[in-house]
GUVEXTOR-470109 format. One record per residue: residue number from 1; x, y, z of N, C-alpha, C, CB in turn. Coordinates in nm, 2 decimals. Glycine has a CB too. Example, Ala and Ser with C-alpha at 12.3 -4.5 7.8 and 13.67 -1.06 7.14 Angstrom:
BEGIN
r resi:1	npx:1.32	npy:-0.57	npz:0.78	capx:1.23	capy:-0.45	capz:0.78	cpx:1.32	cpy:-0.33	cpz:0.78	cbpx:1.13	cbpy:-0.45	cbpz:0.90 .
r resi:2	npx:1.28	npy:-0.22	npz:0.71	capx:1.37	capy:-0.11	capz:0.71	cpx:1.29	cpy:0.00	cpz:0.79	cbpx:1.41	cbpy:-0.06	cbpz:0.57 .
//
This chain:
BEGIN
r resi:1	npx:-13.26	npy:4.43	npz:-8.19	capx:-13.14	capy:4.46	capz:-8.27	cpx:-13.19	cpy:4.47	cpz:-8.42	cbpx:-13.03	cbpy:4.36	cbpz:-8.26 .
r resi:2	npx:-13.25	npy:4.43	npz:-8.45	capx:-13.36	capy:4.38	capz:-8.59	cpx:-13.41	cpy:4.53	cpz:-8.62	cbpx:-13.53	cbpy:4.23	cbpz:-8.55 .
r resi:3	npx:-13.45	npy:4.60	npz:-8.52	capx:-13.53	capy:4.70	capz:-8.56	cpx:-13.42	cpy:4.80	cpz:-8.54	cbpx:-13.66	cbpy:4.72	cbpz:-8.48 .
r resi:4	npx:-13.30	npy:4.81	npz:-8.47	capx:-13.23	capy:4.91	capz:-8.47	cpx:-13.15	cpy:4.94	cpz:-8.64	cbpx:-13.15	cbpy:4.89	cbpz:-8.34 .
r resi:5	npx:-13.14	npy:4.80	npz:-8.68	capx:-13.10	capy:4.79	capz:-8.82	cpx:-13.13	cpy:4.84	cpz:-8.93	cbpx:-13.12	cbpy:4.70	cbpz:-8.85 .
r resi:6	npx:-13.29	npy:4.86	npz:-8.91	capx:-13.36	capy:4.90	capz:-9.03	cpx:-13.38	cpy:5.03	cpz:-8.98	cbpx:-13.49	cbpy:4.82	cbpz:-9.07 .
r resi:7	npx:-13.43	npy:5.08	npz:-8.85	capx:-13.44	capy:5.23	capz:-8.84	cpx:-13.25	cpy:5.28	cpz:-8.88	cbpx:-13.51	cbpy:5.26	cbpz:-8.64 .
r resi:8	npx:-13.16	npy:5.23	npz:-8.90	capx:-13.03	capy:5.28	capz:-8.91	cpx:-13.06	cpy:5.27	cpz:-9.09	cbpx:-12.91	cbpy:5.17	cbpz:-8.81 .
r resi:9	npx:-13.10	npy:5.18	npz:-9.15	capx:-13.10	capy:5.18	capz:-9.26	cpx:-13.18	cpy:5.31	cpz:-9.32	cbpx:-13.14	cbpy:5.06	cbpz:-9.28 .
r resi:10	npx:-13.28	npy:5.32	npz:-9.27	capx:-13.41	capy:5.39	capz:-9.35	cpx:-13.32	cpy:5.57	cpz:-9.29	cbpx:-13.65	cbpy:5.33	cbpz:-9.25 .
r resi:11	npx:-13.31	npy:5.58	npz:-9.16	capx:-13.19	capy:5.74	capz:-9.16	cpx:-13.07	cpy:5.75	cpz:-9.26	cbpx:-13.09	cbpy:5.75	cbpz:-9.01 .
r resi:12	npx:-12.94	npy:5.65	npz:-9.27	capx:-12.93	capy:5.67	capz:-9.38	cpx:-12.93	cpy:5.69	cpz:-9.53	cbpx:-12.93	cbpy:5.67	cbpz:-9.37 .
r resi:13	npx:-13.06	npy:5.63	npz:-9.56	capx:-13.15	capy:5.66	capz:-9.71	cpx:-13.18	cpy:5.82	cpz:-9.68	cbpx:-13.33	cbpy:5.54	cbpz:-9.72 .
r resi:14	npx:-13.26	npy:5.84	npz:-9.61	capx:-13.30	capy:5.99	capz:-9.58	cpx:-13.18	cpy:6.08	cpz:-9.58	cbpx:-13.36	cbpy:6.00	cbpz:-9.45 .
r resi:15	npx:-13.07	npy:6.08	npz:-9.52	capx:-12.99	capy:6.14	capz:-9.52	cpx:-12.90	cpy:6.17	cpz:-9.69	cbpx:-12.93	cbpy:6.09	cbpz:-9.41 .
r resi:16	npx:-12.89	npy:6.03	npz:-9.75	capx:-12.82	capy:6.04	capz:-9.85	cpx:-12.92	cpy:6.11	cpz:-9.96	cbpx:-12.76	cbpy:5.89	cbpz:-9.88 .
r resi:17	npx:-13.04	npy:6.06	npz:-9.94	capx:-13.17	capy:6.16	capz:-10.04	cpx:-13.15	cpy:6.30	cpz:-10.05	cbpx:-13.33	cbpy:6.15	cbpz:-9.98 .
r resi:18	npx:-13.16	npy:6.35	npz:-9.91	capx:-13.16	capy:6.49	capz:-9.86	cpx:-12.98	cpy:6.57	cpz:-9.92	cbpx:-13.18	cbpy:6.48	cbpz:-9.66 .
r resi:19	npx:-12.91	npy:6.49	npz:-9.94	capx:-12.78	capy:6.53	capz:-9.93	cpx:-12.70	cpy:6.50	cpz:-10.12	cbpx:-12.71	cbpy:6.41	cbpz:-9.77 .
r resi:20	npx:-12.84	npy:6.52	npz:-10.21	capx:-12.81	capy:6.51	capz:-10.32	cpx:-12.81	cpy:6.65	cpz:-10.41	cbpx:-12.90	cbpy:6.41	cbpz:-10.36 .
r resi:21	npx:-12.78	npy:6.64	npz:-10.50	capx:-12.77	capy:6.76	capz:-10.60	cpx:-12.88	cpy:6.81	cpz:-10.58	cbpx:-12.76	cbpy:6.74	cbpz:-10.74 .
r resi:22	npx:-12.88	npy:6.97	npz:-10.57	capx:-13.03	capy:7.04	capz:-10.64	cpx:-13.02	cpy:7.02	cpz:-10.75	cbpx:-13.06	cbpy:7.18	cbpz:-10.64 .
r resi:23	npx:-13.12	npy:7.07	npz:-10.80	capx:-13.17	capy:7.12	capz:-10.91	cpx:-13.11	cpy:7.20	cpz:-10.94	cbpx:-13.26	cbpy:7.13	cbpz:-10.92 .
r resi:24	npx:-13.15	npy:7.32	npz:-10.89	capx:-13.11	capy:7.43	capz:-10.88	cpx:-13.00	cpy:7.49	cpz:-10.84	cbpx:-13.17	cbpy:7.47	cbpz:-10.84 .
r resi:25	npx:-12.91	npy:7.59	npz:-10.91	capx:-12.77	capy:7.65	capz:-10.90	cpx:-12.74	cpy:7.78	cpz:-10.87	cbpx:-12.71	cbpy:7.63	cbpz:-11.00 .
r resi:26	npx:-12.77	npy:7.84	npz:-10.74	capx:-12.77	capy:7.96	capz:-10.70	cpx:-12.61	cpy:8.01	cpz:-10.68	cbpx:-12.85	cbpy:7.95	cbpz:-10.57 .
r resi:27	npx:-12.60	npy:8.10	npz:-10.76	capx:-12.40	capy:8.17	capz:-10.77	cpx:-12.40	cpy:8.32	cpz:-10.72	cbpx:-12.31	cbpy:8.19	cbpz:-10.96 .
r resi:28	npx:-12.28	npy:8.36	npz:-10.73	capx:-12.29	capy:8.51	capz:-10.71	cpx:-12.36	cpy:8.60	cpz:-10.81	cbpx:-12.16	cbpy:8.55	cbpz:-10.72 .
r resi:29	npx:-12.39	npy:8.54	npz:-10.93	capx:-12.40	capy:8.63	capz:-11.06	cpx:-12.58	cpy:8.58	cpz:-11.00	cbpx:-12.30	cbpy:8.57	cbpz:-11.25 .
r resi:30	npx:-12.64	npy:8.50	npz:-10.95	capx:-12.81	capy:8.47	capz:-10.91	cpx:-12.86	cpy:8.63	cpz:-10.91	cbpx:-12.83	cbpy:8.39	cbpz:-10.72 .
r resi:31	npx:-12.93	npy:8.68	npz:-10.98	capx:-13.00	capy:8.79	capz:-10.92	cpx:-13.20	cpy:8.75	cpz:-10.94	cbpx:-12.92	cbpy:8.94	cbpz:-11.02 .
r resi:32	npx:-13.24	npy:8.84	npz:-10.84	capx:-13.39	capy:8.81	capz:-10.86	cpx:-13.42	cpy:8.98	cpz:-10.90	cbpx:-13.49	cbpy:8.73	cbpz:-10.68 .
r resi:33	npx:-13.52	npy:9.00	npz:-11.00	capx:-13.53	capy:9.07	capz:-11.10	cpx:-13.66	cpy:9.16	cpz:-11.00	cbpx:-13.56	cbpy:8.99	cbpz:-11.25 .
r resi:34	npx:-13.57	npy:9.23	npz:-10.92	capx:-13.64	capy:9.32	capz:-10.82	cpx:-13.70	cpy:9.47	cpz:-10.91	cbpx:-13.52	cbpy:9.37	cbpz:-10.68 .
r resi:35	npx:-13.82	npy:9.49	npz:-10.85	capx:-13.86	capy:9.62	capz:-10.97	cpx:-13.78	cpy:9.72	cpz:-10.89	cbpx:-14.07	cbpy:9.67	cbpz:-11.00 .
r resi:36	npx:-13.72	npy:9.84	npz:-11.04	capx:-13.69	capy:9.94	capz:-10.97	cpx:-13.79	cpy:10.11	cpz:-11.04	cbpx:-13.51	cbpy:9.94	cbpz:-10.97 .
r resi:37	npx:-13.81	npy:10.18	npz:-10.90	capx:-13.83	capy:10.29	capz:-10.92	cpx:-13.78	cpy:10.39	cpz:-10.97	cbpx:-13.85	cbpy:10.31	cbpz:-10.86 .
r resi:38	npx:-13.85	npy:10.46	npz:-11.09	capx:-13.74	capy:10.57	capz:-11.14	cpx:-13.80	cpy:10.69	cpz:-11.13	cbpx:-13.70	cbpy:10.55	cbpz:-11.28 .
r resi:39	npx:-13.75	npy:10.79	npz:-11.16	capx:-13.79	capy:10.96	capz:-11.17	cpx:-13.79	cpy:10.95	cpz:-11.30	cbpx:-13.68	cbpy:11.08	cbpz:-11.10 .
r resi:40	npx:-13.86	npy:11.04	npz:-11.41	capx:-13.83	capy:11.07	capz:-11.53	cpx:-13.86	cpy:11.23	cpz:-11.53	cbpx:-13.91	cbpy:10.98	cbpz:-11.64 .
r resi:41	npx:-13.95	npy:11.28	npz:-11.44	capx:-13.95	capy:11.44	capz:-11.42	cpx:-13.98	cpy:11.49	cpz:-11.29	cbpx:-14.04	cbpy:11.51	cbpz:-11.51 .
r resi:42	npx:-13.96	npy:11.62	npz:-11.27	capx:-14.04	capy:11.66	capz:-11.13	cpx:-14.05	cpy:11.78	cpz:-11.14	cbpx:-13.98	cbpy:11.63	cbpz:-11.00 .
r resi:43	npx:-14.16	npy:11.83	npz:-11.05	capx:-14.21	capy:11.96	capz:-11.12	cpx:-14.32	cpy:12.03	cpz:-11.02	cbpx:-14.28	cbpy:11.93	cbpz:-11.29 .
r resi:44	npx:-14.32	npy:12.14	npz:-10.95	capx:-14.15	capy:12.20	capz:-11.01	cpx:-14.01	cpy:12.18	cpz:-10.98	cbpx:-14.14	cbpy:12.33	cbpz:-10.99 .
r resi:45	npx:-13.90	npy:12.23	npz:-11.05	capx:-13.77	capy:12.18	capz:-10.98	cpx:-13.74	cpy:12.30	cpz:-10.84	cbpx:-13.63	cbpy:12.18	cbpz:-11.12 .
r resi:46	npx:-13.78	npy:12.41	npz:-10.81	capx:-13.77	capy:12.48	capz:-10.74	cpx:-13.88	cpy:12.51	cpz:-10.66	cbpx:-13.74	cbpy:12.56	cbpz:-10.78 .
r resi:47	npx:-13.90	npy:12.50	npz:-10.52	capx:-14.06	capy:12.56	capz:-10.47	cpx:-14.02	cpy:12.61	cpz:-10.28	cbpx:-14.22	cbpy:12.38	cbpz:-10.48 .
r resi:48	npx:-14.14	npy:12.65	npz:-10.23	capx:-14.11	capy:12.68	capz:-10.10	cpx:-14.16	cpy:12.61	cpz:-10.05	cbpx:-14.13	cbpy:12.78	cbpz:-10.06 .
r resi:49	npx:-14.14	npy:12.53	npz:-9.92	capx:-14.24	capy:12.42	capz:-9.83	cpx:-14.36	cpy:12.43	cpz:-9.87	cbpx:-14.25	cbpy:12.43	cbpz:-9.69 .
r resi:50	npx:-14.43	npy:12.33	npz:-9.86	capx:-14.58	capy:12.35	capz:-9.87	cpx:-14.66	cpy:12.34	cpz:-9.99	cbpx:-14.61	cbpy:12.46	cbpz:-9.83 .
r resi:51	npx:-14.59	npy:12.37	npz:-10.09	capx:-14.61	capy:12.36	capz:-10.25	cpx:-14.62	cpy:12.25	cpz:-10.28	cbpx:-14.50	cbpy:12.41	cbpz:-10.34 .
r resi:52	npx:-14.70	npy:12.17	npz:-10.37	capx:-14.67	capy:12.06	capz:-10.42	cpx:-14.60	cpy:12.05	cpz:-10.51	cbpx:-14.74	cbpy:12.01	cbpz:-10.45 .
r resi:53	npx:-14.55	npy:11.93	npz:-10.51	capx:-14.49	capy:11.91	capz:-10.62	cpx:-14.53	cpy:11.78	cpz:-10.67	cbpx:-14.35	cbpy:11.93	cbpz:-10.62 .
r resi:54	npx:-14.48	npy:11.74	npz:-10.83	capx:-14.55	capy:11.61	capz:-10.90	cpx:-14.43	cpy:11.51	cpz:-10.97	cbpx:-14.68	cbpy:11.66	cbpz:-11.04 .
r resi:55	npx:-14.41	npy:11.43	npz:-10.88	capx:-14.33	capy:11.30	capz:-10.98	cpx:-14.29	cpy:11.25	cpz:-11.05	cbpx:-14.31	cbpy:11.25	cbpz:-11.00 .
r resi:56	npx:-14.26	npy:11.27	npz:-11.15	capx:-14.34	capy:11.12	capz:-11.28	cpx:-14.25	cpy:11.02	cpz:-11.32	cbpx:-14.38	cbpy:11.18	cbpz:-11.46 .
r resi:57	npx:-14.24	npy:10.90	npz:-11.32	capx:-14.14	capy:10.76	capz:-11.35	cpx:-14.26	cpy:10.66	cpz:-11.34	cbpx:-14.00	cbpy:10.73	cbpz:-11.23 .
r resi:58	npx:-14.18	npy:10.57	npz:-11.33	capx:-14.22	capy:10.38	capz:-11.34	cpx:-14.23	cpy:10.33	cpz:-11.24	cbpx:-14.11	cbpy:10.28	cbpz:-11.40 .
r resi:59	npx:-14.30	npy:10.25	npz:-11.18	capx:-14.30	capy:10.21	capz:-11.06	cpx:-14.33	cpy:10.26	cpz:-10.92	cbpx:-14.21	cbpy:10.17	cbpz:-11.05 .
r resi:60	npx:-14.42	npy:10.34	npz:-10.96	capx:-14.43	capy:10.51	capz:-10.83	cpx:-14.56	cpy:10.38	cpz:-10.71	cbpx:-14.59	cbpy:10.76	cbpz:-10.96 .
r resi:61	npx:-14.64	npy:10.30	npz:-10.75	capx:-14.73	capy:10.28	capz:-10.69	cpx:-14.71	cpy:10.25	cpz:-10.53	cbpx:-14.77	cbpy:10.19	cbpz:-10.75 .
r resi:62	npx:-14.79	npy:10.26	npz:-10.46	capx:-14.82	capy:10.24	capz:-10.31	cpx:-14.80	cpy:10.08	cpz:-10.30	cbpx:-14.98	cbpy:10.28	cbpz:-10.28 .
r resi:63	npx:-14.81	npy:10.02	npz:-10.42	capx:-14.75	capy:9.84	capz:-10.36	cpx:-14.61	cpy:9.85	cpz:-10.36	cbpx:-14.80	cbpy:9.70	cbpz:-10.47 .
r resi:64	npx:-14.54	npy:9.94	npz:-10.42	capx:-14.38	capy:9.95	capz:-10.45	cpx:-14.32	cpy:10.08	cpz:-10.35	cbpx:-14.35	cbpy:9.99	cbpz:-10.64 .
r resi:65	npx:-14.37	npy:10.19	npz:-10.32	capx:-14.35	capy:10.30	capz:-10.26	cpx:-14.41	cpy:10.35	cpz:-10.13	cbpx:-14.37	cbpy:10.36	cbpz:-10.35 .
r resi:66	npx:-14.37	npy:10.32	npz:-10.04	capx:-14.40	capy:10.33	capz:-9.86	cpx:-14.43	cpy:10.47	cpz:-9.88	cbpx:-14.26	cbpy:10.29	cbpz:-9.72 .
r resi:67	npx:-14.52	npy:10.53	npz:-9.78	capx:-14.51	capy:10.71	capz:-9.74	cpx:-14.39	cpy:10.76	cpz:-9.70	cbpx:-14.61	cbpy:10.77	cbpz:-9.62 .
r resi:68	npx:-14.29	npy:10.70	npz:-9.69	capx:-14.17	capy:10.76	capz:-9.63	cpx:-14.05	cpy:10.73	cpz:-9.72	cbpx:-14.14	cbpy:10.71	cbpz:-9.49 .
r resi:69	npx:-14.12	npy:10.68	npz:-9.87	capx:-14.01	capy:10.66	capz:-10.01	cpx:-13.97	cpy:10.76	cpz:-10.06	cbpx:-14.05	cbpy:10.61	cbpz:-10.13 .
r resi:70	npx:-14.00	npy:10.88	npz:-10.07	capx:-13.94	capy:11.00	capz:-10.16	cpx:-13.88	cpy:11.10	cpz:-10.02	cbpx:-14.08	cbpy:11.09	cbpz:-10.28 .
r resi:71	npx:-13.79	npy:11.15	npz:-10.09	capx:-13.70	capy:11.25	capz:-10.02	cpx:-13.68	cpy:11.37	cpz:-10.12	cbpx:-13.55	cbpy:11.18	cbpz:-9.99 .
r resi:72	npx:-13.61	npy:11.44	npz:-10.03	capx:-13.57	capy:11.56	capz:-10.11	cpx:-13.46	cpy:11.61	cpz:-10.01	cbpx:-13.70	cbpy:11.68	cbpz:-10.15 .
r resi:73	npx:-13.33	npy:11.60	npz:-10.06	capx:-13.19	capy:11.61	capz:-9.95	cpx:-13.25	cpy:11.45	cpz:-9.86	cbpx:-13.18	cbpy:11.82	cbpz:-9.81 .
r resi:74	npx:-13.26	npy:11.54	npz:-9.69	capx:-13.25	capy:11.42	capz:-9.60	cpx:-13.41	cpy:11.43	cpz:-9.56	cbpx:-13.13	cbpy:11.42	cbpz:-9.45 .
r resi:75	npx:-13.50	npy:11.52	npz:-9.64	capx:-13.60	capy:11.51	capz:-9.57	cpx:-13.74	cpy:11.45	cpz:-9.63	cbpx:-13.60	cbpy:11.63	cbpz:-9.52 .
r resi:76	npx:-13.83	npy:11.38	npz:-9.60	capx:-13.91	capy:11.28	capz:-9.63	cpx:-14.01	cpy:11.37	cpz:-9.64	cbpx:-13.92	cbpy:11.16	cbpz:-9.53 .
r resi:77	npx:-14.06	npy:11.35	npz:-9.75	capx:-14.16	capy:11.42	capz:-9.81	cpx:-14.29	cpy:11.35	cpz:-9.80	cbpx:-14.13	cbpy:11.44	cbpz:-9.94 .
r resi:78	npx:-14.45	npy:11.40	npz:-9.78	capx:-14.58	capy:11.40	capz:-9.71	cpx:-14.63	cpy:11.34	cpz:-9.87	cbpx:-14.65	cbpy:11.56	cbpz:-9.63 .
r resi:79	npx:-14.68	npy:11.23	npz:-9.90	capx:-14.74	capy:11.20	capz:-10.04	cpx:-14.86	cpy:11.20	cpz:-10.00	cbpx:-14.71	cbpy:11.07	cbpz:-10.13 .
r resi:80	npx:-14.95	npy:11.29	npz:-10.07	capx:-15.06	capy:11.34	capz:-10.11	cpx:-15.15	cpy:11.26	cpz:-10.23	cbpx:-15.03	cbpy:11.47	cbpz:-10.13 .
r resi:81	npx:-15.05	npy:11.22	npz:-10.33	capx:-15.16	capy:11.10	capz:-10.41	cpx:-15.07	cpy:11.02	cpz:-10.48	cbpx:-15.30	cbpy:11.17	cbpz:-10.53 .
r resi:82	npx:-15.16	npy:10.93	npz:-10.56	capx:-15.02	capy:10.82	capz:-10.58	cpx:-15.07	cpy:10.73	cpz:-10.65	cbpx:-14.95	cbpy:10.75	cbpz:-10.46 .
r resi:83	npx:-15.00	npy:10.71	npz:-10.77	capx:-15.02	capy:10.63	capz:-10.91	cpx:-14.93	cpy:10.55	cpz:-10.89	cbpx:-15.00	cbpy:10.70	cbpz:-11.05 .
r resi:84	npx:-14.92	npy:10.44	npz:-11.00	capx:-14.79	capy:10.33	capz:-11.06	cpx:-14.69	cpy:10.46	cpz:-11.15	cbpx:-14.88	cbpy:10.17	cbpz:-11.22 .
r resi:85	npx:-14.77	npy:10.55	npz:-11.20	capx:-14.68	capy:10.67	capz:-11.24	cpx:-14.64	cpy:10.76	cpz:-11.25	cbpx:-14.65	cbpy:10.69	cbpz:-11.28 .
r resi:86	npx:-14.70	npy:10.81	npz:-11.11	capx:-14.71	capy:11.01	capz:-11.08	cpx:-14.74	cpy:11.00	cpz:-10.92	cbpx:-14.88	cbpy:11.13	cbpz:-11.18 .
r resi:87	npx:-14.66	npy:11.05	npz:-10.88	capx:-14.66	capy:11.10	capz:-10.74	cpx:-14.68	cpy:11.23	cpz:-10.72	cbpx:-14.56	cbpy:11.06	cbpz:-10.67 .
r resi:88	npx:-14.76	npy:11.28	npz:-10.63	capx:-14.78	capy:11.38	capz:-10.57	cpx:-14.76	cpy:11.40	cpz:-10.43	cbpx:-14.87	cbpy:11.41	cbpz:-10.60 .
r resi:89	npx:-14.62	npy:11.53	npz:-10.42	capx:-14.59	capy:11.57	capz:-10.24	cpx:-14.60	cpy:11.70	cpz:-10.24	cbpx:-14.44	cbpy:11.52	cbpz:-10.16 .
r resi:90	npx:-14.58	npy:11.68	npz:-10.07	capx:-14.58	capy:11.82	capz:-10.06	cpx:-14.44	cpy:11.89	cpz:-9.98	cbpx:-14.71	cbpy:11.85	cbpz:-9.98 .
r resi:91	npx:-14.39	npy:11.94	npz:-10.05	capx:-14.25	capy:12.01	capz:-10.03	cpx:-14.23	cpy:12.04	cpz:-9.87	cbpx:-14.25	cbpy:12.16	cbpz:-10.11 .
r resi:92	npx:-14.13	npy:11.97	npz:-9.81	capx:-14.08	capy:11.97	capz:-9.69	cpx:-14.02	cpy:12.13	cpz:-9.63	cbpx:-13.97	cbpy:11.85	cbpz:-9.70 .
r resi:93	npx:-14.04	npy:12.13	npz:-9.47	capx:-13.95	capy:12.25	capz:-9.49	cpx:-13.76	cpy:12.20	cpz:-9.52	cbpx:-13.97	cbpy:12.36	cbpz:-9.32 .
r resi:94	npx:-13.68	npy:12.35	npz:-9.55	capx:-13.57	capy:12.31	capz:-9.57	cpx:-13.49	cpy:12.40	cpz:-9.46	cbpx:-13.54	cbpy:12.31	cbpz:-9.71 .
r resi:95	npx:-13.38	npy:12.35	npz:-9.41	capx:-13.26	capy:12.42	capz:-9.35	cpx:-13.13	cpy:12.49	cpz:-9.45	cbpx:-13.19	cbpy:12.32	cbpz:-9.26 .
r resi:96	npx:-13.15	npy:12.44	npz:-9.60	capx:-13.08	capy:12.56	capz:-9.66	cpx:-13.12	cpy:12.56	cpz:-9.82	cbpx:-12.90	cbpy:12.56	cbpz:-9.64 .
r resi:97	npx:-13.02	npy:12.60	npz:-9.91	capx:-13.08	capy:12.70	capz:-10.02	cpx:-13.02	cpy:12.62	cpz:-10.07	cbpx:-13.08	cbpy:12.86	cbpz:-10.04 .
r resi:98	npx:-12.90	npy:12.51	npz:-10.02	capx:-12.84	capy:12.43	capz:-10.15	cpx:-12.92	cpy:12.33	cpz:-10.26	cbpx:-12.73	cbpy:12.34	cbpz:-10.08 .
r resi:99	npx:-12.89	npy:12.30	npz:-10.36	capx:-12.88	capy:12.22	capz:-10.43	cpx:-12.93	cpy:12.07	cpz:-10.38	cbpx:-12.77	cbpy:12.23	cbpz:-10.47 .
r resi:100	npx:-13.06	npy:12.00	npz:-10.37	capx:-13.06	capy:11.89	capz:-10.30	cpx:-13.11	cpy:11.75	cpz:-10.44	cbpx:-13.19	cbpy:11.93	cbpz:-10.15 .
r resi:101	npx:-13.10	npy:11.65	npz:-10.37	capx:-13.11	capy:11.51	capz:-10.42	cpx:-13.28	cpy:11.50	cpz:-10.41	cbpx:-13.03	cbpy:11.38	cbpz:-10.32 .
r resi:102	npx:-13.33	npy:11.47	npz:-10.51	capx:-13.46	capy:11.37	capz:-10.52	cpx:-13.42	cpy:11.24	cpz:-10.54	cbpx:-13.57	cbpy:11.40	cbpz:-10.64 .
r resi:103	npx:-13.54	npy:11.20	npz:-10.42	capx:-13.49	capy:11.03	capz:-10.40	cpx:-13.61	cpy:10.96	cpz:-10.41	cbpx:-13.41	cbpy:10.99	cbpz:-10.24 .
r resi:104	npx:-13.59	npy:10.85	npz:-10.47	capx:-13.74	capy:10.72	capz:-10.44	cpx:-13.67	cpy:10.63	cpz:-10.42	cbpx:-13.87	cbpy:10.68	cbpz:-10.56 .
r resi:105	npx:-13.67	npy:10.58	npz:-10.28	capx:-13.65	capy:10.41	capz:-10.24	cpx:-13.78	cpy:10.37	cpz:-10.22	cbpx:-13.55	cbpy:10.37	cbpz:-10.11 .
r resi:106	npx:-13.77	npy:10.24	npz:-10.28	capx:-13.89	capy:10.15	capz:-10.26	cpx:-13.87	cpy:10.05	cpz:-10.14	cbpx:-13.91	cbpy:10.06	cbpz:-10.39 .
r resi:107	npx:-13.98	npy:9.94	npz:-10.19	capx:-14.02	capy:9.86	capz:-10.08	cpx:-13.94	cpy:9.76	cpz:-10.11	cbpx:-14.17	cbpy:9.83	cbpz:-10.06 .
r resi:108	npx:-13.85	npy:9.74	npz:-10.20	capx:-13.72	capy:9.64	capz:-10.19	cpx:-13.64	cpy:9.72	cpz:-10.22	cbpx:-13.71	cbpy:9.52	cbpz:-10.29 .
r resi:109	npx:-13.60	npy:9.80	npz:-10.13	capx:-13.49	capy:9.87	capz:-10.09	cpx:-13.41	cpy:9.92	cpz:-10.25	cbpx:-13.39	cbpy:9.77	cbpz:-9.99 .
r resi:110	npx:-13.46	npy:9.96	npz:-10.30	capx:-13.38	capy:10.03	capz:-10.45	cpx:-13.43	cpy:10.16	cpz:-10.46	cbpx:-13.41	cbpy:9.96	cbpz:-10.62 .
r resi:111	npx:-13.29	npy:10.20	npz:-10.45	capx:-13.27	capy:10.38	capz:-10.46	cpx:-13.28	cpy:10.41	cpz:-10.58	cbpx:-13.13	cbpy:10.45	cbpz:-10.41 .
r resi:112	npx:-13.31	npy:10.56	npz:-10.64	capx:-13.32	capy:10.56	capz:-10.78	cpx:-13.32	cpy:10.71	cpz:-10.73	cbpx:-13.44	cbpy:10.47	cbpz:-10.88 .
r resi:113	npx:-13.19	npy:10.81	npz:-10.75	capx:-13.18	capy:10.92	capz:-10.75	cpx:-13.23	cpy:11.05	cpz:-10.87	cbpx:-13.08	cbpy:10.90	cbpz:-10.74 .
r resi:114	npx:-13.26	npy:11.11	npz:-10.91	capx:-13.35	capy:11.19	capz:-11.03	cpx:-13.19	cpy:11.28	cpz:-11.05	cbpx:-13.55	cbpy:11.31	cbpz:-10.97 .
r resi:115	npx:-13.19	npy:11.25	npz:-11.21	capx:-13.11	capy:11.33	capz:-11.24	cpx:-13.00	cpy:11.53	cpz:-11.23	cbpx:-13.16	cbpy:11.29	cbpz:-11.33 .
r resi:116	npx:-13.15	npy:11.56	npz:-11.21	capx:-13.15	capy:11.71	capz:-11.21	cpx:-13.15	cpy:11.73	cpz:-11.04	cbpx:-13.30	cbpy:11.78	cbpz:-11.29 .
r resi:117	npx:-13.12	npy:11.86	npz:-10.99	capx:-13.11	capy:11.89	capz:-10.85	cpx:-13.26	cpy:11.97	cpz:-10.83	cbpx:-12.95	cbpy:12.00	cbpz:-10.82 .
r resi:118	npx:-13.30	npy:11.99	npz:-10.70	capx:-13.42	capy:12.04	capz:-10.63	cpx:-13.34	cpy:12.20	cpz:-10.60	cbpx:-13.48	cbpy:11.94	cbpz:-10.47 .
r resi:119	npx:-13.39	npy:12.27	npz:-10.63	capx:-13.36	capy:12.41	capz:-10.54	cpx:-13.47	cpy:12.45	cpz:-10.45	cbpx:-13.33	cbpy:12.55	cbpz:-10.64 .
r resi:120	npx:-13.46	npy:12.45	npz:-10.33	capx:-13.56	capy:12.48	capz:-10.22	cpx:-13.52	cpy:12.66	cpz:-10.21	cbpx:-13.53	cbpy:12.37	cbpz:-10.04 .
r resi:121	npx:-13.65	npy:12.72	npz:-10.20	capx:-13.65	capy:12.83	capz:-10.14	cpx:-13.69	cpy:12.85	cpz:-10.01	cbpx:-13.71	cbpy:12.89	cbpz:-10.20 .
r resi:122	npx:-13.64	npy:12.90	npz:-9.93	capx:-13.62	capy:12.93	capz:-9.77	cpx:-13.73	cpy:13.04	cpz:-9.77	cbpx:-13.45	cbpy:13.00	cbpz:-9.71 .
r resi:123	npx:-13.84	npy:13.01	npz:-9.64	capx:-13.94	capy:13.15	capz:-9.64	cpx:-13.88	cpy:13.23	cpz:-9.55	cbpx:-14.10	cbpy:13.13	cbpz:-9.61 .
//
């Protein structure tokens, strides 16, 4: 009984230890200062599949940017070389002549759309 006492004692010490304040105060407003990728040009803004084209922003690198990070509309563009701040692809085919989105999502999921529109030419 002697020993059930103290093993009852020493659980709850442990429990009341474990069941104290952090330190630390994690809220809604917590954010962790994820890097984001940006576009600052691209070029050219118009081309036909197969053309390259060249990226330029912040955060372009291969530790931040998967081969399947840049888009153009819905279609995933083939990177051919690749800086912390220039990417080089190669123009996807397209199914039309509209106006499309340049995209770079990274490897923590942050989209970063390029201001200006792509015009794809149809061969």
């Amino acid at each position: 009984m002697k020993h059930f006492t103290y093993i009852f004692l020493l659980a709850l010490a442990v429990l009341v230890a474990g069941c104290s304040d952090n330190e630390f105060e994690f809220s809604e407003n917590y954010d962790i200062p994820w890097k984001i990728s940006t576009i600052t040009a691209v070029s050219p803004l118009s081309a036909v599949p197969g053309v390259a084209i060249t990226i330029q922003g912040e955060n372009l690198g291969s530790d931040l940017v998967s081969s399947t990070g840049i888009t153009i509309g819905t279609e995933i563009c083939t990177i051919v070389s690749q800086s912390a701040t220039s990417i080089t692809i190669i123009a996807p085919s397209f199914q039309t002549s509209e106006e499309l989105d340049v995209t770079v999502l990274n490897l923590h999921n942050r989209k970063f759309v390029f201001e200006k529109k792509f015009i794809p030419i149809l061969e």
